[in-house]
Structure formats: C-alpha cells, structure tokens
C-alpha positions as CSV (number, residue, x, y, z in Angstrom):
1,X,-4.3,-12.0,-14.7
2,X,-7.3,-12.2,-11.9
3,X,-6.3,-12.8,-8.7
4,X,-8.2,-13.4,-5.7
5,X,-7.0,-12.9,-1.9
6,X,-8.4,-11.1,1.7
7,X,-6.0,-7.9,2.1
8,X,-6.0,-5.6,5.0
9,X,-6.2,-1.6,3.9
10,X,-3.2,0.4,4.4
11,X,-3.8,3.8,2.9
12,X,-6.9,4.8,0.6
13,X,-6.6,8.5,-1.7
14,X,-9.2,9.6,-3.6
15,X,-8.1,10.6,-6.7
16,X,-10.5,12.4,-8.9
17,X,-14.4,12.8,-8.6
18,X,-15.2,9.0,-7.9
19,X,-11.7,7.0,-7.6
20,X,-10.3,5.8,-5.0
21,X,-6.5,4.6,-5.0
22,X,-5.6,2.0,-2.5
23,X,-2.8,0.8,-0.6
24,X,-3.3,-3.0,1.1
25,X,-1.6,-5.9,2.4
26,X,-2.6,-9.1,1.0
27,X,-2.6,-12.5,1.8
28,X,-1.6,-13.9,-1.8
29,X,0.4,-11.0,-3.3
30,X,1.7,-9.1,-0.8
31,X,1.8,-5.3,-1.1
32,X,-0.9,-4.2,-3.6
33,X,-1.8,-1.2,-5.3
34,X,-5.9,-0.9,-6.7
35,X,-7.9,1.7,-8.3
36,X,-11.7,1.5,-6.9
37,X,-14.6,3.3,-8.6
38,X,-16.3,4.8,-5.7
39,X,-19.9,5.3,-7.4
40,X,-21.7,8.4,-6.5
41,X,-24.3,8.8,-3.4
42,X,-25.0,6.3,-0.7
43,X,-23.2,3.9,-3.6
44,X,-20.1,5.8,-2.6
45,X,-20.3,6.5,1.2
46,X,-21.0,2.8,0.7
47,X,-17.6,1.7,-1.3
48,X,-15.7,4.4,1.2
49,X,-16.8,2.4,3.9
50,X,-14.8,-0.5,2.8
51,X,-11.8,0.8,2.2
52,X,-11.3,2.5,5.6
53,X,-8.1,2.1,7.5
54,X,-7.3,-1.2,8.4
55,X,-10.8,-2.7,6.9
56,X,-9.9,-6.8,6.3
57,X,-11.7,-7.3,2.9
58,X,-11.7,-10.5,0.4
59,X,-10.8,-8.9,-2.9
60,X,-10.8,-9.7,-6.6
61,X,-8.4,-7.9,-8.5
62,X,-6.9,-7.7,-11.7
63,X,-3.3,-6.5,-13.5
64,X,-3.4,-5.2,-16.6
65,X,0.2,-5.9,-18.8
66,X,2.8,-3.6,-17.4
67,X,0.8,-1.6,-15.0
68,X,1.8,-1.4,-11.1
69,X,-1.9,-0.5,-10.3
70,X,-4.2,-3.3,-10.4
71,X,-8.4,-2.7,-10.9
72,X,-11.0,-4.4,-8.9
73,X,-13.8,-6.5,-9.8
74,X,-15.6,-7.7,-6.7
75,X,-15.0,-6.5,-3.2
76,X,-16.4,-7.5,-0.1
77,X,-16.0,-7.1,4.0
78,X,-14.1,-10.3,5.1
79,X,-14.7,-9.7,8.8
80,X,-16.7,-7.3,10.7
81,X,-15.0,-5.0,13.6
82,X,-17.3,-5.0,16.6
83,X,-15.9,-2.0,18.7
84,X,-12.5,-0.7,17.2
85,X,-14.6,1.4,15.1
86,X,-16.4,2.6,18.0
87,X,-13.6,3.1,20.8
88,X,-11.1,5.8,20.7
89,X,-8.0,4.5,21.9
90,X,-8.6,1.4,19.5
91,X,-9.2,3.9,16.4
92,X,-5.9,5.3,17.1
93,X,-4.0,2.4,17.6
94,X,-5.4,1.3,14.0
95,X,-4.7,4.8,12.3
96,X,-1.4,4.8,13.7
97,X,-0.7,0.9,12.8
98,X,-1.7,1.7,9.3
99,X,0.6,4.5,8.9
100,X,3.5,1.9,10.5
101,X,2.6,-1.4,7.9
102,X,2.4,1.3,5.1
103,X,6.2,1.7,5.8
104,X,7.5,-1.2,7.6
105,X,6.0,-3.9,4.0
106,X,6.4,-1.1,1.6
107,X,8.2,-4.0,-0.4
108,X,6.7,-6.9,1.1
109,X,6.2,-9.8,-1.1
110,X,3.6,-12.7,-0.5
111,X,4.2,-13.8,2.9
112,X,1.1,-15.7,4.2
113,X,2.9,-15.7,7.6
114,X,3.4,-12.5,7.9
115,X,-0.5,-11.2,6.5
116,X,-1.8,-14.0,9.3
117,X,-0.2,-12.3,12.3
118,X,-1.3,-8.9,11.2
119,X,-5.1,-10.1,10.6
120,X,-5.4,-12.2,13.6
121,X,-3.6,-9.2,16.3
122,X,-5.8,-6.6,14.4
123,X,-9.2,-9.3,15.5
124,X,-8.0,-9.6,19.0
125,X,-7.5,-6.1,19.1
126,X,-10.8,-5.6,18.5
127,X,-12.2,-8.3,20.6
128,X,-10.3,-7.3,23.5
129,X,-11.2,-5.4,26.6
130,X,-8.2,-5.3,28.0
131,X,-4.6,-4.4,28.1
132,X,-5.2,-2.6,24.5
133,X,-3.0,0.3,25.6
134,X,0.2,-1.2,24.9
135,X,-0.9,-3.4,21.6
136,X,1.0,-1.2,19.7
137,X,4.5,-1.8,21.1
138,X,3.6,-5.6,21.3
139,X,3.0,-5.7,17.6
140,X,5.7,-3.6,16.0
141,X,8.1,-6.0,18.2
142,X,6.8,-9.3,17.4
143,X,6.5,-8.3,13.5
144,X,10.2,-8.0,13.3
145,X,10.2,-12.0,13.2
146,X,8.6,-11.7,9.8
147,X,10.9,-8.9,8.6
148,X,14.2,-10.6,9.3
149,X,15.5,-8.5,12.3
150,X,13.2,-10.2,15.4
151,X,15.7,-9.3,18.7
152,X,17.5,-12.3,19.9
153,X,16.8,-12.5,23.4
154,X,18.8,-15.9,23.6
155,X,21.5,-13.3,24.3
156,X,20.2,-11.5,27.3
157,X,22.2,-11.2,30.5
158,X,21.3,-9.5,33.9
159,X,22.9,-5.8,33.6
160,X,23.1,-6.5,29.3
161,X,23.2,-3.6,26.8
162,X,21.5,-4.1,23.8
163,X,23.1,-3.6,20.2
164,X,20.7,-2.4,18.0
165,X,22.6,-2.6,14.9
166,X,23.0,-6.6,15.6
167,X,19.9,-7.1,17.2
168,X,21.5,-8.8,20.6
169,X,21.8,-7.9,24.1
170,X,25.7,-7.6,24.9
171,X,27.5,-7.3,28.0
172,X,30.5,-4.6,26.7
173,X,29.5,-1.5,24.7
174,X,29.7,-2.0,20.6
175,X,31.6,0.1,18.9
176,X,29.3,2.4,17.5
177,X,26.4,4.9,19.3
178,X,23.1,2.1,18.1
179,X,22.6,0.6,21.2
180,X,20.5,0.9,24.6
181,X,22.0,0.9,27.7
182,X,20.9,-1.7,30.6
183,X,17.8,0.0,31.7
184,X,16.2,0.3,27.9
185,X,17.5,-2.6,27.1
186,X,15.6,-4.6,29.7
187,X,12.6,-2.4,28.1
188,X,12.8,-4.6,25.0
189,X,13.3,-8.2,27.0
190,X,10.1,-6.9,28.4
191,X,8.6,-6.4,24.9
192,X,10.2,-9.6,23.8
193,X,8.1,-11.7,26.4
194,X,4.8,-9.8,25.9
195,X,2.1,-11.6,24.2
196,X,-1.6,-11.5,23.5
197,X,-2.1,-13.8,27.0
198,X,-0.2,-11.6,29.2
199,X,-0.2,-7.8,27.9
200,X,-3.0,-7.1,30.4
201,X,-0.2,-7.7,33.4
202,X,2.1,-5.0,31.5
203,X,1.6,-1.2,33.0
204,X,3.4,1.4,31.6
205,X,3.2,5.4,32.1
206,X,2.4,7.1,29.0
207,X,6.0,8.5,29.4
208,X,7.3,5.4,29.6
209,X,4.9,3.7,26.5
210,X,6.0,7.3,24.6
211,X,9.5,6.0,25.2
212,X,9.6,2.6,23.7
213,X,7.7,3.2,21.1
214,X,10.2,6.1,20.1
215,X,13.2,2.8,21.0
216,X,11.1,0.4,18.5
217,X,11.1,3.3,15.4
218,X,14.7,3.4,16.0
219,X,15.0,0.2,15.8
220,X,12.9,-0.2,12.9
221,X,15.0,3.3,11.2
222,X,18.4,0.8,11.4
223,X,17.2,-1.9,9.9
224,X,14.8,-0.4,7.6
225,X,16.6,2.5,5.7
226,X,13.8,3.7,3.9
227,X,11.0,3.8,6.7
228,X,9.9,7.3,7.0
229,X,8.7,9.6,10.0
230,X,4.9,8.8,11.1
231,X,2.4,11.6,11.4
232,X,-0.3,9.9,13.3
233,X,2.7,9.3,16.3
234,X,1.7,12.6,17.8
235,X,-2.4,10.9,18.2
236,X,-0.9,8.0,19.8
237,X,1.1,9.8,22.4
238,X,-1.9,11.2,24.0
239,X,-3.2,7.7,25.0
C-alpha cells in the first residue's frame, strides 16, 4: 500500500554500499521505518542531504506484505532550514532533539497533533534569533501533552513539592523517593509557563539548564520505561 505523508528524520544508517535505513516521524503513520537507495556520486551526497538529522521531507513510501521496513518512491525537501544548519548551538539542539524523539515516539502511532508541534517548534527554531538556548527544555516539557504525562500545574502551591510519579505538585512528601523538592519543583512551573513568546525573558546558568534537563529525562525515565540513555547529552551541556 502507497502512502504519502511529510515526516521529520529521526536517525539515518547506512547500511551497505548505497542504502540508507531511516528512522522518521510522520504526519500520517507515525513512526516509520524506510530503506533509501542512496545512488552513487553527487547522486548520493545529494540523497544524504535529505535525510540528515531533523530534515522535514514530503515522502512517498510503500509497505510491502509483512515487512516492518517500508521502500520509498519519491522524496522531496518539504521545508528549507535557513540557519540551523549553519549555527552551532542550533545544530546541537537538533542532534540532541533527534536522539530524544527517537526514544520518547519509539511507538508512536499517527498523531497529527503531535507531528504539528514538533514541525512547527523545529521552524521557529530555526527562524529564531533569540532565546534558542533553552528550546530544548521548553520542548521536551510541552511534548509530554502529546504523550499522556503533561505536569498538572493546576496543582501548584507556593512552597509545593512535585511528585513525579503522578505528575502533580503536592504540599506533603509521597511516599516513595520520585519527587522534587520545592526549589526543583518551582524549576518545572517555570518550564510549564515557557512558551515560544516568552523563552527569550528565561536566563538560566548552564549549571542550572544542565540541571533541568537532567530533571526532564527523569521525568521522561518514569513514565517512559523503555527510554534509553542519550549520547549526544554530553554536546548539549557545553552550550
């Protein structure tokens, strides 16, 4: 069956003398496996191109009967990065945030939702001149709400702990060690109430951004069993 859809890339390995194997995020279809014939020559630095991390490309693809790897047929760029290719902090952001969406919808059905937050905070990530350092935590917080486990900050009191088993700030200590006491927890209100418009007004210490970002993989380790250890974190903690 041909199916048609933009997908974001996740993970690309080549795998013999001209394939490429594919990990992506689509729109219609949610996680996706492909097998790419990368061609030989400028043909192939060409097809390579494409399929770089975090590339947004509208995709043809095809499922054979009882294969879990699909084959493409046309591929093309959906939209064109202006400067994360070209700025360093942004490529790392987008290396690392890879490496996290590879993880955090390894079983992701289609969610159009879901695929529209990531695609439109990956474009104002590169569009933006400003307040970029912190996109990272912004994004792994607010994509909770499409994983089933967004904090409830209804539930936050001056002085509250937060229990990160139950996702909700508490004002006695739960009765297990998954939970942030009232200084971290106000760390995650603040992460909560950061969005595109105001990130730029956020300043953190890159000890302090090292630190919630290790709070948010916690939280994401609790509620997501299988989510594994990330080797592009140690890039991201020199920014």
């Amino acid at each position: 069956m041909n199916k048609k859809s933009r997908g974001i890339v996740l993970r690309t390995v080549k795998y013999g003398d001209n394939r490429l194997i594919v990990d992506l995020l689509m729109r219609d279809g949610g996680r996706v496996t492909v097998a790419v014939k990368a061609g030989s020559g400028a043909k192939s630095r060409q097809r390579r191109q494409l399929f770089q991390p975090l590339s947004i490309l509208s995709m043809e693809y095809r499922f054979a009967p009882h294969q879990q790897i699909a084959t493409v047929s046309e591929v093309e760029m959906a939209e064109v990065y202006g400067s994360l290719p070209f700025d360093g902090i942004k490529m790392s952001i987008a290396f690392f945030l890879a490496e996290f969406l590879l993880s955090a919808t390894r079983d992701q059905h289609t969610d159009t939702n879901l695929y529209d937050f990531v695609e439109r905070s990956l474009l104002w990530l590169d569009a933006s001149e400003r307040g970029v350092s912190n996109f990272h935590l912004m994004f792994m917080m607010h994509l909770t709400r499409f994983l089933g486990f967004m904090p409830d900050e209804s539930s936050w009191h001056e002085g509250a702990l937060f229990d990160m088993r139950e996702g909700r700030f508490c004002m006695s200590v739960p009765l297990h060690r998954d939970f942030l006491n009232a200084d971290e927890a106000s760390k995650m209100l603040t992460l909560l109430r950061m969005s595109v418009q105001n990130i730029h007004l956020f300043h953190m210490t890159r000890a302090e951004r090292n630190r919630v970002t290790d709070l948010i993989l916690q939280f994401y380790h609790i509620h997501q069993p299988a989510f594994h250890e990330l080797k592009s974190l140690a890039i991201l903690r020199e920014l």
